[in-house]
C-alpha positions in Angstrom: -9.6 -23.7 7.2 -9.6 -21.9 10.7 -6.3 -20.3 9.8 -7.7 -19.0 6.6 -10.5 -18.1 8.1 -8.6 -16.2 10.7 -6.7 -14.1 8.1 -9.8 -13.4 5.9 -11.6 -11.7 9.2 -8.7 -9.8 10.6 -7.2 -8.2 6.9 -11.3 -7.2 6.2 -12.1 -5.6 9.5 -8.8 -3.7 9.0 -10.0 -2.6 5.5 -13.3 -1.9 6.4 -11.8 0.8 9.6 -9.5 2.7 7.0 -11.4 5.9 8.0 -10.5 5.2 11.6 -7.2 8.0 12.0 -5.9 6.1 15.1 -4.8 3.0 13.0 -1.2 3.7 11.2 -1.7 1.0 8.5 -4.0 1.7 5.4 -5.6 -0.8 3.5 -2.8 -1.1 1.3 -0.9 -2.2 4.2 -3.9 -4.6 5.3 -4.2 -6.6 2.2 0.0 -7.0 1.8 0.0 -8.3 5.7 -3.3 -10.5 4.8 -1.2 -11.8 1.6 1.7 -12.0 3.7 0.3 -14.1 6.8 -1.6 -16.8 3.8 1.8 -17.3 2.7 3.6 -17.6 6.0 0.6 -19.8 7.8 1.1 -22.4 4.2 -2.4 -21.2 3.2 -1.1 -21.1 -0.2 2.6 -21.7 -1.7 4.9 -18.9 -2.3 4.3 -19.9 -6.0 0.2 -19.9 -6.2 0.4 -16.6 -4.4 2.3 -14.9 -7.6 0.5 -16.9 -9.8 -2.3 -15.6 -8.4 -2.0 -12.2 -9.3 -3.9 -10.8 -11.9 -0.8 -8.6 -13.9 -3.6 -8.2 -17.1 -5.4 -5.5 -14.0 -2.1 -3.9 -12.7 -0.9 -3.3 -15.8 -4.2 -1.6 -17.2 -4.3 0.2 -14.1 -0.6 1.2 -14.3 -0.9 2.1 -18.2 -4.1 4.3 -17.6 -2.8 6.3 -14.4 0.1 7.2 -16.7 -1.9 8.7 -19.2 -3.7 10.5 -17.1 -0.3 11.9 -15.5 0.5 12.7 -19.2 -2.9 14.7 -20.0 -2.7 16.5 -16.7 0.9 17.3 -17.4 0.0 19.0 -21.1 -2.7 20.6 -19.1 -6.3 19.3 -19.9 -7.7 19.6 -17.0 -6.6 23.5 -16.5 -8.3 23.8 -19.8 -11.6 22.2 -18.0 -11.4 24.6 -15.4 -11.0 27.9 -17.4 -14.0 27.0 -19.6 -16.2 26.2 -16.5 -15.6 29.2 -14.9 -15.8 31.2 -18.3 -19.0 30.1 -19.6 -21.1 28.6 -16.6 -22.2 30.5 -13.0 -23.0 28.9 -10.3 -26.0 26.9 -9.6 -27.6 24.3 -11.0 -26.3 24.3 -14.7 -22.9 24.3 -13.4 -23.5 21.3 -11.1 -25.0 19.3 -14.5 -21.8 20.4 -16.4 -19.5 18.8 -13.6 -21.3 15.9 -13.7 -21.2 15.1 -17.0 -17.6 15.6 -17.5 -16.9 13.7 -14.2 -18.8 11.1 -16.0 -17.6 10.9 -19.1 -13.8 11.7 -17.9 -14.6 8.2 -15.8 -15.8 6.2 -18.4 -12.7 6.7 -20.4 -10.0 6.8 -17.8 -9.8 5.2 -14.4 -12.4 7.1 -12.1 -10.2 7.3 -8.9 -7.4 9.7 -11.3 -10.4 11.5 -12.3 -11.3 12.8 -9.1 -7.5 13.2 -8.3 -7.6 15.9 -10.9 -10.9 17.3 -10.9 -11.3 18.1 -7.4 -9.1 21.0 -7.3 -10.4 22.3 -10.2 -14.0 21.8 -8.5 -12.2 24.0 -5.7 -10.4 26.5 -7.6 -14.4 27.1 -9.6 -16.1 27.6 -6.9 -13.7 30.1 -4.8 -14.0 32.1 -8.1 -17.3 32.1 -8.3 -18.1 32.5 -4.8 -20.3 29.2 -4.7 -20.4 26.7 -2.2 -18.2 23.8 -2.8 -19.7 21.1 -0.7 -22.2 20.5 -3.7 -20.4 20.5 -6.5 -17.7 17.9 -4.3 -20.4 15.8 -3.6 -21.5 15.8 -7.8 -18.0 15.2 -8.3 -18.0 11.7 -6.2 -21.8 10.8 -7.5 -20.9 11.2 -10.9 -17.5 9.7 -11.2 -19.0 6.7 -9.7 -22.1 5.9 -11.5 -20.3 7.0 -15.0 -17.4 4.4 -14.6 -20.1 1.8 -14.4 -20.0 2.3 -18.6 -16.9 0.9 -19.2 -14.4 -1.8 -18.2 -11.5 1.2 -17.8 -13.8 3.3 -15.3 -13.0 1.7 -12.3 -10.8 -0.9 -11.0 -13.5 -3.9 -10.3 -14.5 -3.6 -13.9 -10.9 -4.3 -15.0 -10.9 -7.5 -12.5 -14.9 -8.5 -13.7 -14.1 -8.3 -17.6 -10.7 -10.2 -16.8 -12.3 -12.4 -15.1 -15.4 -13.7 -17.0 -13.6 -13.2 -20.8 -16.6 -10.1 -21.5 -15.3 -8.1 -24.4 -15.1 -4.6 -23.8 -17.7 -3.6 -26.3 -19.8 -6.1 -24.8 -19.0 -4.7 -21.7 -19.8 -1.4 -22.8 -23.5 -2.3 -24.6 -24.5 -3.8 -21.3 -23.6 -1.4 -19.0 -23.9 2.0 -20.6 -27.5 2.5 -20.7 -27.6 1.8 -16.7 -25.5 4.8 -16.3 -27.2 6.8 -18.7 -30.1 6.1 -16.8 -28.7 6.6 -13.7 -27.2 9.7 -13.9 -29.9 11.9 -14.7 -31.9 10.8 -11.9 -28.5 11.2 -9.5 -28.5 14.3 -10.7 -32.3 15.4 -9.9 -31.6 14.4 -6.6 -28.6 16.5 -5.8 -30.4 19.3 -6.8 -33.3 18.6 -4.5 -31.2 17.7 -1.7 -29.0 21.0 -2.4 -31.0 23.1 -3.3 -30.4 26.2 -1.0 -26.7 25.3 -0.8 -26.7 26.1 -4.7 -28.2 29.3 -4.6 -25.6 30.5 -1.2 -23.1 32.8 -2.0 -19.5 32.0 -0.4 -16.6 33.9 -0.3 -13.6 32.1 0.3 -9.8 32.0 -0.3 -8.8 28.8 -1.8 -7.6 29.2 -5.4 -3.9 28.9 -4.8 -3.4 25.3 -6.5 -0.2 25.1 -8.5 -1.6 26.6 -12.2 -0.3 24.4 -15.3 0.8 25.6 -18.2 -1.0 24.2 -21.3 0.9 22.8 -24.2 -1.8 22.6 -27.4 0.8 20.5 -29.3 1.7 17.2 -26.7 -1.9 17.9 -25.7 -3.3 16.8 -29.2 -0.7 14.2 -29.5 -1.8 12.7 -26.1 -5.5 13.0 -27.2 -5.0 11.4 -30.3 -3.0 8.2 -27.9 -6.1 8.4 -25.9 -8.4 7.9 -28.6 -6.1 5.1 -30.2 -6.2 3.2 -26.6 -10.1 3.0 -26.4 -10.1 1.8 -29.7 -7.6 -0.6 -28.7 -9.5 -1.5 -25.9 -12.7 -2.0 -28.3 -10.7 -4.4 -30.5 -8.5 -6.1 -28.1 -11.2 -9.4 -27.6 -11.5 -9.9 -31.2 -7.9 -10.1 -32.0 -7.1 -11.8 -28.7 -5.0 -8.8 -27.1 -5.2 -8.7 -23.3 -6.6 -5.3 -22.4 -3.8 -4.0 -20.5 -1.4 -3.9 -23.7 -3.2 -0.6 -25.2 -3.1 1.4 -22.2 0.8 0.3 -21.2 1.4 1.4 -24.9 -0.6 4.6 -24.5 1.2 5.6 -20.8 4.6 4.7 -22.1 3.9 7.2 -24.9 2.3 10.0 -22.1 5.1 9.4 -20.2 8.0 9.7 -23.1 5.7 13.0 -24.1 6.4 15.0 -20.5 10.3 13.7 -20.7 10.7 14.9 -24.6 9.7 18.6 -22.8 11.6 17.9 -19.3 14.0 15.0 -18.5 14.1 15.8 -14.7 9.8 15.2 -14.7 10.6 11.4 -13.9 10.3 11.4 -10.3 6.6 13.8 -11.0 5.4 11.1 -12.8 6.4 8.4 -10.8 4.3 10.4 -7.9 1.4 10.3 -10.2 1.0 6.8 -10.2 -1.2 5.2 -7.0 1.3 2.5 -6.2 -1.0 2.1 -3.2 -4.0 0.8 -5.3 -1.5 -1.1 -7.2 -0.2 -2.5 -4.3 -3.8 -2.9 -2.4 -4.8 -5.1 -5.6 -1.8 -7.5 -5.5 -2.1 -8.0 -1.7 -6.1 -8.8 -2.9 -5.4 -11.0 -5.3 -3.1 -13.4 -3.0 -5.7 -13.6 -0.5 -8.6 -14.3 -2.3 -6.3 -17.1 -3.7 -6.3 -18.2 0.0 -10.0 -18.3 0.6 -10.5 -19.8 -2.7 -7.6 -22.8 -2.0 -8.9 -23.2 1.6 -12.5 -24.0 1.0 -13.4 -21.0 2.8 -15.8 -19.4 0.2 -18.3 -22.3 0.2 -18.4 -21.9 3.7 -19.3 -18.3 3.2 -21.6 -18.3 0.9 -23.9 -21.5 3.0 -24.5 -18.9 5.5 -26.2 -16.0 3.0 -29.7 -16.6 1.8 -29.5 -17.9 -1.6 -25.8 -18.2 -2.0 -25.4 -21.8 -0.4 -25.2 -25.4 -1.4 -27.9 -25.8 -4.3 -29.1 -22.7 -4.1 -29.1 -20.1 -6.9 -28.8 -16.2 -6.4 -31.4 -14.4 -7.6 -30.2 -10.9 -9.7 -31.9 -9.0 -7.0 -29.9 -11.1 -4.1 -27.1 -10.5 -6.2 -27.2 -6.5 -6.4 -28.6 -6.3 -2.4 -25.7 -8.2 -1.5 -22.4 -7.0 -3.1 -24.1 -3.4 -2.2 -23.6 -4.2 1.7 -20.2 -5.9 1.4 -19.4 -3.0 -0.8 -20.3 -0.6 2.4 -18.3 -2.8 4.5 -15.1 -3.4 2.9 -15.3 -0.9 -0.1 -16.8 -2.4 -3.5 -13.0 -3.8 -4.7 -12.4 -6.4 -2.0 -16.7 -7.0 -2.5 -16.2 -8.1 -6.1 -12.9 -10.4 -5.5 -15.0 -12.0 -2.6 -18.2 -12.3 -4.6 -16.3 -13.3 -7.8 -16.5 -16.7 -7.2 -19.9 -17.2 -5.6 -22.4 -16.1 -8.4 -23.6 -18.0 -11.4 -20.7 -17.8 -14.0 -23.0 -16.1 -16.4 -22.8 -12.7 -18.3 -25.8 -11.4 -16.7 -24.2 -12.2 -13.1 -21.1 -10.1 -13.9 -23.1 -7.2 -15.1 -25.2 -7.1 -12.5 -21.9 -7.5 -9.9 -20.2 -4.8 -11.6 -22.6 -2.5 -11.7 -24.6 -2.6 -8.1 -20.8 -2.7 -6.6 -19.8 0.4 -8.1 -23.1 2.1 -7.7 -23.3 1.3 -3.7 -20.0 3.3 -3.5 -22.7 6.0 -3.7 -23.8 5.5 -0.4 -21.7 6.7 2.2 -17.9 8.6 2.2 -16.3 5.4 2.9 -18.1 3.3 0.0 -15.3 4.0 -2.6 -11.9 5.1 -3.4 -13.5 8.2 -5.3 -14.9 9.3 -2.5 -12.2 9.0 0.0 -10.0 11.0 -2.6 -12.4 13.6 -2.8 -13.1 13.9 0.8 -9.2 14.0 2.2 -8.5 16.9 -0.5 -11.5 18.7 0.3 -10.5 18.7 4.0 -7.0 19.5 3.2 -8.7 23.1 2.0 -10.4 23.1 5.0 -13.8 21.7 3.3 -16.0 19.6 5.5 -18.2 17.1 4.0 -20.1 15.9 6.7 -20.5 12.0 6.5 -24.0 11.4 7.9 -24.9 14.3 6.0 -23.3 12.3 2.6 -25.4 9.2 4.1 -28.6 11.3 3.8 -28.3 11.5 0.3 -26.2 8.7 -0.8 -28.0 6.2 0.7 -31.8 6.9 -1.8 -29.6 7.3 -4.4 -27.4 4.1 -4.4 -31.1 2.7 -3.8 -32.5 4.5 -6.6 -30.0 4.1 -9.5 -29.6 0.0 -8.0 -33.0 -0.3 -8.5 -32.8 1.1 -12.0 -30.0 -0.7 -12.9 -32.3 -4.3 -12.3 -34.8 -2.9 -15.0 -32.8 -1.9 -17.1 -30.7 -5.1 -17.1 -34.1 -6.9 -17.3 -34.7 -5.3 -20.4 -31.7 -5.4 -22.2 -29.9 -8.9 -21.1 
């Protein structure tokens, strides 16, 4: 128990310091030592730690990041970027546009490749149009996050919930659509009071110079048509009894056979496309959860919050307060595997987990992947997005769109 208990603290206070530039190891490097030290202190058996591992996630993680190589690689996303700056100025309208592809673009594929791609086309818009970037950036990160609440493909603790607790992915989507429907619009309100002399500044700067893609209409309409198979896939997988991750391996083998049936050499591209480090971060998760859960180290944990011990039952409200703090602490991944096992094993439960997880990662830089992604390539142009300044409006809007998530879940469960 101690030594587990040990391990837990340590790999979760390195997780939770990622931003901190002094430390060499990453969080990905946290969890795999974490995993490592259960095995080597006999926490679990080399055997329960691969058994363990959730491959239904990695896999769907895997197939989805190679689509989205594949659609970036026929050129969609240049395609978003010449119609934003051809039809829209800047200002308001434009920031509603970006959001609303960021949102839908996460629903359907994994959010954190979403903002991968879309940030320098965020970038490359607004040095065209002479508009300050910070805003749109910030839309970008707001957006991405509250839209992959929809869908058990958006995010990566969706993937784990729905595999988890047997929800089919139409239930999945029923449930948790409306709350980012609901969500988003009053995200969006926000942003435009909180920005709202940013939006109107004019900005000259000299950062278009990202690597410009050539578009190919023909793999591009193939690979559209795959896409739309896979969600249909993903729609009928619970009925038939097809794990989830089986339409999107099929649907990013055929991405990745459509960029080598144009250039043979683009393996080694691809394979930089995928996030081995989120792939790795999960597996490294998964093994020591396994510990805390074999060591009787979760029941301790949960005695100690208020209505999570011994008898007790967690209220919805508990529920959504308290994965949206351990979110903030030890990003909103890591939350849901620890909080997995100490809710109510109810539909209503899981919702409510997935959805105030992913919407705390509004709250400050640090709260998500998505943000951390957008951030890092931002600065890399020289972009500062200040991260008190991100807390100033993060924090009422991860309040706001929790908040509205409870009623609508109240209404609709």
């Amino acid at each position: 128990m101690i030594t587990a208990l040990l391990i837990f603290v340590i790999t979760y206070a390195l997780i939770s310091v990622r931003g901190n530039r002094k430390l060499k190891i990453g969080r990905t490097g946290a969890a795999l030592l974490g995993a490592a030290a259960t095995i080597i202190f006999s926490v679990v058996s080399p055997m329960m730690a691969v058994d363990s591992i959730n491959y239904n996630v990695i896999l769907l993680l895997l197939g989805m990041m190679a689509l989205v190589a594949g659609l970036e690689y026929c050129g969609l996303f240049e395609i978003i970027s010449d119609w934003l700056m051809s039809r829209y100025h800047a200002g308001p309208k434009l920031l509603g546009v970006i959001m609303c592809l960021n949102a839908l673009l996460a629903a359907l594929v994994l959010n954190d490749a979403v903002v991968l791609l879309f940030t320098p086309i965020i970038i490359r818009c607004s040095a065209s149009l002479k508009a300050d970037p910070v805003p749109y950036l910030v839309g970008t990160m707001i957006s991405a996050n509250i839209g992959s609440v929809a869908t058990a493909i958006g995010n990566p603790q969706n993937a784990y919930i729905v595999s988890e607790s047997g929800i089919s992915f139409i239930q999945f989507l029923v449930n948790q659509l409306p709350v980012a429907l609901v969500c988003l619009p009053v995200a969006y309100f926000m942003l435009l009071i909180f920005f709202r002399k940013r939006l109107a500044a004019t900005v000259v700067t000299d950062l278009d110079d990202e690597e410009h893609i050539a578009v190919d209409k023909t793999r591009l309409g193939i690979l559209a048509g795959v896409a739309l198979l896979a969600f249909i896939g993903f729609a009928v997988s619970g009925p038939l009894g097809i794990m989830i991750c089986v339409p999107a391996l099929i649907a990013g083998a055929i991405a990745v056979a459509v960029i080598l049936s144009k250039d043979v050499k683009r393996g080694k591209w691809v394979l930089h496309r995928i996030d081995w480090s989120i792939l790795l971060f999960f597996v490294g998760l998964f093994v020591l959860m396994k510990g805390v859960q074999a060591s009787g180290l979760l029941g301790n944990i949960a005695d100690i919050v208020p209505g999570f011990g011994s008898g007790e039952s967690p209220t919805l409200m508990a529920t959504a307060g308290f994965s949206a703090i351990v979110s903030n602490l030890v990003s909103n991944v890591p939350a849901v595997m620890l909080l997995s096992g100490m809710i109510p094993q109810t539909d209503a439960f899981w919702y409510t987990l997935a959805a105030s997880s992913t919407l705390a990662g509004n709250a400050t830089l640090l709260g998500s992947a998505c943000n951390i992604i957008v951030a890092e390539k931002a600065a890399a142009k020289g972009i500062k997005i200040d991260f008190w300044k991100f807390m100033a409006i993060g924090i009422p809007i991860t309040v706001v769109t929790i908040v509205l998530e409870l009623i609508v879940h109240s209404i609709i469960l």
